[in-house]
Each structure stands twice: as C-alpha cells, then as structure tokens.
N, C-alpha and C positions, 0 to 999 in steps of 0.2 A: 416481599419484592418478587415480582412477574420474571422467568425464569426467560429470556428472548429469545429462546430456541424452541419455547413449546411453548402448549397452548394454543390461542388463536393464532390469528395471521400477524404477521411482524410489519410494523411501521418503527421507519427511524428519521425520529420529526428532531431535526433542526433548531435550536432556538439562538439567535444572538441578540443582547442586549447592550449598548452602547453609554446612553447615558441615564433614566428613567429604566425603570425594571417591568413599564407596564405590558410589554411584549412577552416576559415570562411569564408576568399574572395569567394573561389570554393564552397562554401556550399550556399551562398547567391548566386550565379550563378543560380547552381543548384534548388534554391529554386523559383526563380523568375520563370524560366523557368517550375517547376511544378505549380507554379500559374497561370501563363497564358495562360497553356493546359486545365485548370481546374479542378486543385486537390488544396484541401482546406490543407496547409501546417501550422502545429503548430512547430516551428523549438525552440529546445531545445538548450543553447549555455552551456556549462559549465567554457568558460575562462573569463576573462574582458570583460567589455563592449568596444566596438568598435565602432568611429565617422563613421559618413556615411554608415553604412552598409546598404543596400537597399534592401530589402527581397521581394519585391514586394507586399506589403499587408500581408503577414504572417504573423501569430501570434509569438510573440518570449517570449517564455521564460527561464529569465535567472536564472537559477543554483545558489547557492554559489559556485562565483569561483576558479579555482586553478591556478597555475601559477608552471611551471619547474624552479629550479634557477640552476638548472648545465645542460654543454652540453649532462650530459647522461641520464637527464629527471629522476633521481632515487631519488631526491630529492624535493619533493612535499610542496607549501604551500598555504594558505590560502588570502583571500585580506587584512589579515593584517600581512601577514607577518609573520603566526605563521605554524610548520611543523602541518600539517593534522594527526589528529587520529582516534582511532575507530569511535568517535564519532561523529567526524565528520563527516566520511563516512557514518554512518548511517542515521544520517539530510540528506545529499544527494540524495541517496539510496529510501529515504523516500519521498523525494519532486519531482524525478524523477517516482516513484509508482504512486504519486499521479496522476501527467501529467498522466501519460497510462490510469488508473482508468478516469479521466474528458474526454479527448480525446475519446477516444475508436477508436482509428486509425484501420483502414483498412488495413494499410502499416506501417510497423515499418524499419526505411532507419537509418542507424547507418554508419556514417563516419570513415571509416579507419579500426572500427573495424569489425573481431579478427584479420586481419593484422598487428595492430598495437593499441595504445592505453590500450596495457593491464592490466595499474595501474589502470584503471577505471572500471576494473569485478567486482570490489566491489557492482555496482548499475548496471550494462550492464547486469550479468549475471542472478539476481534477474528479472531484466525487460521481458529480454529473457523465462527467465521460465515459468514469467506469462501469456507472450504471448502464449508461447505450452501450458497452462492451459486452456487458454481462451476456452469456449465455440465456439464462435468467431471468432476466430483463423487467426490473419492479417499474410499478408505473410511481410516477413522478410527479408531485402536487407541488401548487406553491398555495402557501395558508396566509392570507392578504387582509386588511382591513379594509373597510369601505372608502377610506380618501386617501389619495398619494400627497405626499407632499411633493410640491413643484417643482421639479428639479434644475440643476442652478444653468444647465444648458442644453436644447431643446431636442438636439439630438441622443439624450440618451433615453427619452423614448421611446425612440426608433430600439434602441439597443433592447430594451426590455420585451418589443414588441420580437425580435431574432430570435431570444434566448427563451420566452416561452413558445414560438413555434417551433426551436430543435430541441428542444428538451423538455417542454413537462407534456402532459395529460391531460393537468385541470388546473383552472385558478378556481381555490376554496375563497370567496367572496365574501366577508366577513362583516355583512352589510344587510340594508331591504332596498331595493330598485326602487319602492316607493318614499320614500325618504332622499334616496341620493344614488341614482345610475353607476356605476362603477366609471362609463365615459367622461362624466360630468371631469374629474380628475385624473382619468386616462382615453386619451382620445383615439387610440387604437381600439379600443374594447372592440368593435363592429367587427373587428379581424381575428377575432378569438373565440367570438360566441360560440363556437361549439364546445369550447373548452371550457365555458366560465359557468361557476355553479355559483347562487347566492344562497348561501347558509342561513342568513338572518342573522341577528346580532347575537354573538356570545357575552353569555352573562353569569357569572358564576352565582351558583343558586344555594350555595351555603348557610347562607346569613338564616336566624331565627328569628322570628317576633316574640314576641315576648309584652308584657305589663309592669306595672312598677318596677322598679327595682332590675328590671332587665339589665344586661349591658348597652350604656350608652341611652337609655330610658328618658326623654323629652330633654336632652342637652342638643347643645349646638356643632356642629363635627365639623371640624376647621381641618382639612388633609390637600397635602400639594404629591400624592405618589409619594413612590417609595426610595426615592430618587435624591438625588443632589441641590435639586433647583427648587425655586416655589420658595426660596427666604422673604420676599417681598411681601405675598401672600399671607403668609402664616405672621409676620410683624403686624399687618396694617390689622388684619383681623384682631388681634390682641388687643390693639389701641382701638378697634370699633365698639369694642364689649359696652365698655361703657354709656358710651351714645347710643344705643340701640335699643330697641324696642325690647329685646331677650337678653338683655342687661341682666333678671335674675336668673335667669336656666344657667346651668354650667355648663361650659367650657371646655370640649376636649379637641386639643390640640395635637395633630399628632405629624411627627417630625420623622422624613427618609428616615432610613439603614445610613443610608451613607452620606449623610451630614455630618461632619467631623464635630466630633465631641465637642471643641471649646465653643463650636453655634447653637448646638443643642443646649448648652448649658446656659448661654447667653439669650436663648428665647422662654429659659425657665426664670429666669433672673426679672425679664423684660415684663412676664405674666404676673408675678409679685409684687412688681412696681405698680401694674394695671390694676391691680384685683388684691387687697389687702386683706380680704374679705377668704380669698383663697378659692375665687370662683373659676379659677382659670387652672386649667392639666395640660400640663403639657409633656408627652408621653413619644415614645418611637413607634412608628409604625408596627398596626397588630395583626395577628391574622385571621381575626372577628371580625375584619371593615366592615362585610356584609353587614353581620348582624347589626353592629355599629349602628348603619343607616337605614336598619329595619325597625330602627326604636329612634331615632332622633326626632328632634322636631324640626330640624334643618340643616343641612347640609352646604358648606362653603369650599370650593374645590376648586383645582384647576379645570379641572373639564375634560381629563386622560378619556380614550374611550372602554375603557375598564369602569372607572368612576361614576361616569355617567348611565352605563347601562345597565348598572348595580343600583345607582339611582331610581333607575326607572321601576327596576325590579322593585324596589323597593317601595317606592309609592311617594318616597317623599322629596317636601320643597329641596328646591336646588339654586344656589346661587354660583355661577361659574365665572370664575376669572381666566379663560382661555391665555393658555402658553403661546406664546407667539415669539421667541425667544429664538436667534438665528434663521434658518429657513423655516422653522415651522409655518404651514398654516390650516393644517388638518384639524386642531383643536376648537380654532376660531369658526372655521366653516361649519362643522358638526352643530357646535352651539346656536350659531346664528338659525340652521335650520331648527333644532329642537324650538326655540325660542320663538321662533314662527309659529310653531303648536303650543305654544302654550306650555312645555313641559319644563324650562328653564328659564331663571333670570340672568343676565345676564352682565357682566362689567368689565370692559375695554382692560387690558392692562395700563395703558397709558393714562388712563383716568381713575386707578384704584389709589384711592385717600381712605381713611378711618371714616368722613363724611360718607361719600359716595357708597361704602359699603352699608352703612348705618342706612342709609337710604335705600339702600335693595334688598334689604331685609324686611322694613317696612312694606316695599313693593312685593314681595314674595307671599308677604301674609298678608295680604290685601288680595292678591287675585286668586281670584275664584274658579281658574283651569287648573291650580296647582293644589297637589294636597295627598295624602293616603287613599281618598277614596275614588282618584280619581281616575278611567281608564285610562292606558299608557298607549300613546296610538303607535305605536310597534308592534312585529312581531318577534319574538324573541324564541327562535327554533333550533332547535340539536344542531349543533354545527357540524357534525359528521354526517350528515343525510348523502352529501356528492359522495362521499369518499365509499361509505356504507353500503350503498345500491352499487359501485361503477367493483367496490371488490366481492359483489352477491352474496351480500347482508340481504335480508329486506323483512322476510316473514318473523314476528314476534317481536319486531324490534317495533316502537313509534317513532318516528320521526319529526312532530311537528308540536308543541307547546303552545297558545299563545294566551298572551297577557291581556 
C-alpha cells in the first residue's frame, strides 16, 4: 500500500456508487493507472465494499456507506438499512474533512460530480470549499463519463454548469468526440471548453487471451454488472440457451455481489431446469471478467460502459440489452451509437423474450463487422493524459494507446 504522504504527488479521487458498482470498476481503472505514472492515489469509496477491486497499491478509504434502493436514487440509506439523516451526513461530511485535512492532496478528482451525484453536496460541497480556502490550493478535476443521463429538471444544468465554473480545473472526459461530443448530453459544454479534456475511453486492460482450456475459452458470458439489477437479463438468457444457435458451448452466467442470496440460488435452480445436460454456471461476479471476454465466443450484457469497452478491448461479439431502468438513458444511447458501427447487437429491453434473444445471437454470428479480428473503431487512450501534462508529467511517460 502507497504511503499518501510520499512518494509522487497526491490525488484524493472521490468514488461514490449508488446502485451498480460500475463507477468503482472505472475509478479503480482509473486509479491503477494514476499509480503507475506515479501519483500517490488515496481513493475515497463511499458505497459497499467490493471483492476484487484492484486499485493498484492505493490507499482506499472507505466512508459509511450508502446504497440507492429505488431506480430514481431519491431514496437513500445506510448499511443497515436505515434512511440516512442530518446526522448522518454530518459523520460523513466529517470523516471526508478529515481525509482532505490528513491527505493534503495536490489533486482533488471527484467522480461524476457536479454531473451527477448531487445527494452527496452535503460533504462534496464542504470538501470543495476547503479546498478554495486552502492556502495550498490543489487543483480540482471532475472524472465524467461520455453521456449524462437527462436530468429530471432542466435547470439543473444550469447548476452543473455554476459549480464547474467556481470550482474545478478540468472536466476529465471519459469519452472520444468522435463517437459522441460531451454537448450532445451536456449542452453547456461550449462554456467550459477550456476546461474540458477527452481522455478516450477507459478500459481496463487486465484480461488475458489465452487457447483452449483458458478461462471462459469459447463459452457464452451472460453478465448484467456487479450490481443488483439485470434479474430479467440473466432469466431470459437461461431460457435462450436452448433455442440458440450456441445451444452446445457453455454457459457462464455470472450474477452481482449484491443479489441477495435466495436470487442467486434461484437462477442456479432455473439453469438446472434449462440444462440437464449441466451446460449452464451460474457463478457471482469475478474479477477475471476481462479475461472472461478475451476467450469467449460471445458475450450477453447489459451494456454498462465498463462492459462494453472491455468488450471492445476484447475483440469480441457483443449482444447488449441496454438498462433503461428509472432515468437511465446513457446505456441505450452508448449502444445505439456503437451499433451504428457495427461494434454491437443490439436488444430493446422491452422486447427481451428467450426468442428475440435466440435471434440476436444468430444475428451476431452472421455479421461480418463483428468478430476478434476485427478493428475496434475507438480510441482507447490512458485516461490520465489531462491530469498528467496540467500536474507536469509529460516526458517518459506515453500517453496514447490505440486499438
């Protein structure tokens, strides 16, 4: 573990996750990759704790955490289950202060927010403050994915657009311009441009290829995140095996952290029923997904952007049944463009039957843009390049990968 007072320069990057853990996947991405340029990373989690997370030696500390229990995240509570109040936020609030005060980061990298995350300015905005107090004065990143989801009233736009002009730097852009403009889904952008960097898409580069016998070696990878949701997903997929073209390749099914036991048991019960044969696994989420999707023969997913660009890295088919599940619609959108290229298939949730899926698997292995061998039209570039050049990184280090 990286000692946050030595060594390189200090960032204390932010992470909170709500309901899906795909935001800590990309943050530990993220975080790895600033350890290995050499920035001494204290990374902040404020949701559950998470198996395998790999930070690369960073320092992590975790929060009391919170957890959303409705799709429209208004509903906040605690790890026991109890709704969060003053008081609690101010414990928060308080244990976050504290971190800044021990830290004394050089860099203060806040995940998502003022994009998003806004039940969290109860201790964000405190933090913030102090930092413009500071003597010291670290500079101040927000670390953003390429699409916003649509917020439920139009003025808080406006609000996002306030809060990165009195307070950050940079918006780390977690995206390619040619793919999809940051304005496309934030129509301020023109008013930030000097602030905004695009990274390129993060992609965690773990995964191995491998031949026979690999992990996950020409099966079929049925994954909805690490998350809660995606039961619908992971059912209908079970009942597709049969009907499908890849009816013999097995079956690995792999089910959140945080699906409550008597579901997880009940979608192993469900594979049994399907597959008598015992062609169906149904497993909890691993910390191999890479490699997973570096040896399968296809991949079935929701469409997280972790997933997909693991996907790509990967090289192989993809069939995406986009979350669309409360406000979402950054899943759907992502997709629809990939799918424009040729990089993914495609299946509405509203129209996911065991048919319909059975049917896009055939389509999947029928088109001739999809495949291992074929180029991935992204670029997939170090996501610390803004942050690296604006704290006088630059010589010895590369900045730019592509696929």
């Amino acid at each position: 573990m990286t000692d946050p007072m030595n060594g390189g320069k200090r960032v204390l990057f932010y992470v909170q996750h709500l309901l899906g853990i795909g935001h800590q996947r990309r943050g530990a991405t993220l975080t790895r990759a600033m350890q290995a340029a050499g920035l001494s990373v204290t990374y902040v989690s404020g949701g559950h704790g998470i198996p395998n997370l790999d930070l690369g030696g960073a320092d992590l500390v975790q929060l009391p955490p919170v957890r959303a229990v409705d799709l429209y995240f208004k509903k906040l509570v605690d790890d026991n289950d109890r709704p969060i109040d003053d008081a609690w936020r101010a414990r928060r609030r308080d244990a976050l202060l504290d971190v800044w005060h021990r830290v004394r980061p050089q860099v203060i990298m806040l995940e998502l927010y003022p994009f998003g995350r806004r039940q969290m300015r109860f201790e964000l905005l405190p933090l913030l403050d102090a930092a413009l107090a500071s003597p010291r004065r670290p500079i101040v990143v927000s670390s953003v994915r390429d699409i916003l989801v649509a917020p439920p009233k139009p003025e808080r736009l406006v609000e996002m657009l306030d809060r990165v002009r009195h307070y950050f730097d940079h918006v780390l852009v977690h995206g390619d311009p040619d793919l999809i403009p940051f304005d496309t889904t934030f129509p301020h952008a023109a008013q930030i441009a000097g602030k905004l960097h695009y990274t390129g898409y993060v992609v965690d580069r773990t995964g191995r290829r491998g031949g026979a016998g690999s992990p996950g070696w020409d099966e079929v990878l049925v994954s909805a995140g690490g998350g809660a949701v995606g039961d619908a997903l992971l059912r209908t997929a079970i009942r597709a095996r049969g009907g499908s073209a890849l009816a013999d390749r097995r079956w690995r099914v792999l089910v959140g952290v945080k699906v409550p036991e008597d579901d997880f048991q009940a979608l192993i019960a469900l594979a049994a029923e399907a597959s008598e044969a015992g062609g169906i696994l149904v497993e909890r989420a691993r910390g191999d997904f890479p490699t997973l999707l570096m040896n399968c023969a296809l991949s079935i997913s929701q469409g997280g952007y972790n997933t997909l660009m693991e996907c790509m890295h990967a090289g192989c088919r993809s069939i995406v049944v986009p979350y669309a599940g409360g406000l979402e619609t950054e899943q759907t959108l992502r997709a629809e463009l990939l799918a424009e290229r040729g990089v993914v298939t495609i299946i509405p949730e509203v129209e996911l039957r065991p048919a319909t899926l059975a049917a896009a698997i055939d389509q999947a292995l029928a088109d001739v843009r999809t495949g291992r061998n074929d180029p991935v039209p992204l670029h997939l570039r170090n996501a610390v390049t803004g942050l690296m050049k604006e704290m006088g990184y630059g010589k010895g280090y590369k900045y730019s990968h592509d696929y």
